[in-house]
Steps between C-alpha positions, in 0.01 A plus 500: 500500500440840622423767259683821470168645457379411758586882710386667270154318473435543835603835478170577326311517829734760637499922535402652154859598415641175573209308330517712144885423519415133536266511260712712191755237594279198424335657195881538365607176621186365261409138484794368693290620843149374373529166695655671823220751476223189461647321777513806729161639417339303806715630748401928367250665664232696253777788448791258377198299307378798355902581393568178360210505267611859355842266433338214299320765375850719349741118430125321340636163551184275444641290799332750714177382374443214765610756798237785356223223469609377878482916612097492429426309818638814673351599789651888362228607281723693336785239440185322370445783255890586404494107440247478240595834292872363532345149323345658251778737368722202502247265277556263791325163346265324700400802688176556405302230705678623821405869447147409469511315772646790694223714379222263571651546846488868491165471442381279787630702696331796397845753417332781310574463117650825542729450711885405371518181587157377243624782203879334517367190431207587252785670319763236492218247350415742245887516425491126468201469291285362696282771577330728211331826660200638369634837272165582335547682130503849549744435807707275249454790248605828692873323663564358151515884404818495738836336528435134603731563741372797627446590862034468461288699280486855427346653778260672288285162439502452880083522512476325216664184558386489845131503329584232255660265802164537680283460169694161518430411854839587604604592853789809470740377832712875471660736258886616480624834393792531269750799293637413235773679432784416225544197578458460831189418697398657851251401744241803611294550740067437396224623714449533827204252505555189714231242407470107608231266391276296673620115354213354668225719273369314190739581179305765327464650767869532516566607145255760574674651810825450374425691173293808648826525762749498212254729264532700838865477483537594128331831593839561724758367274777604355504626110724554251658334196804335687259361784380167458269227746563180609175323581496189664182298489354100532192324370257280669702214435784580674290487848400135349839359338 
């Protein structure tokens, strides 16, 4: 029997006004177009992928699960990424072993662990548990004097927690700006610096260049009492999972 979601699924891979009409429609539709969506998934190219994933995403029917898990042999790296973050914000079980297989694969073939495609991933296995970064104490310490669900740290403690990650052999990946304002959150613009590491140098040689760049970059940034930092960083062990 055909589906009578069918248009509108496909309808995912068209022009951007067409496609975000498709896609409110689905969203409001809800779990009635999950399997139409599942079963038209093959048949999208990366945009209408990419759409449909922002869908299970908004309905968060765990049928989706087996679909998101089947989206990580992508040959899109970034369906591959939008895949694994969707997983993890929907508590998708079994999706653990399949994300670390994903990453093991990111890693053979050398992608950058700064790039998206590695930090979507690292994240969504953090999310699920099964990764616990390194936050040494006085990192721990100075965003516990925030709102947990505040946008970083105060950007006042920028040099110090980037000393404390490299004290604890931490590589710093970048930093993110943010206002706080009320509450409402905006993204600003850092420094001007543009720095990329050498992932074939020996790790502390890494930590070191990554933390005199960023010390570097604290001299430029921007202060106040509303502007916080969002570091992202990895540990040894997340070259060798």
């Amino acid at each position: 029997m055909t589906s009578p979601f069918e248009d509108l699924v496909r309808q995912l891979d068209g022009e951007a006004d067409a496609s975000y009409d498709a896609r409110a429609e689905l969203i409001w539709v809800g779990s009635e177009a999950i399997t139409a969506i599942i079963d038209g998934l093959p048949s999208l190219g990366g945009f209408g992928q990419l759409t449909a994933i922002e869908v299970f995403e908004e309905v968060a029917d765990p049928r989706c699960g087996p679909a998101l898990i089947g989206l990580l042999d992508s040959e899109n790296s970034t369906v591959r990424e939008w895949a694994a973050t969707a997983l993890a914000n929907l508590e998708i079980d079994g999706a653990v072993e399949p994300l670390r297989r994903v990453y093991r694969s990111c890693l053979e073939r050398a992608t950058p662990p700064d790039w998206s495609e590695p930090v979507g991933i690292r994240w969504a296995l953090t999310k699920l548990g099964a990764r616990t970064p390194v936050v040494p104490p006085l990192t721990a310490r100075l965003r516990a004097m925030t709102d947990a669900d505040s946008a970083g740290w105060p950007s006042a403690h920028f040099e110090e927690i980037i000393k404390d990650l490299a004290d604890h052999d931490q590589v710093i990946l970048y930093s993110q700006f943010w206002r706080v304002e009320g509450d409402r959150t905006y993204g600003i613009s850092g420094t001007s610096l543009d720095w990329q590491l050498d992932w074939t140098a020996p790790w502390q040689d890494l930590v070191e260049e990554a933390s005199a760049w960023s010390l570097l970059e604290a001299t430029e940034a921007p202060a106040g009492e509303n502007i916080f930092v969002a570091i992202t960083w990895i540990d040894r062990t997340d070259l060798h999972p």
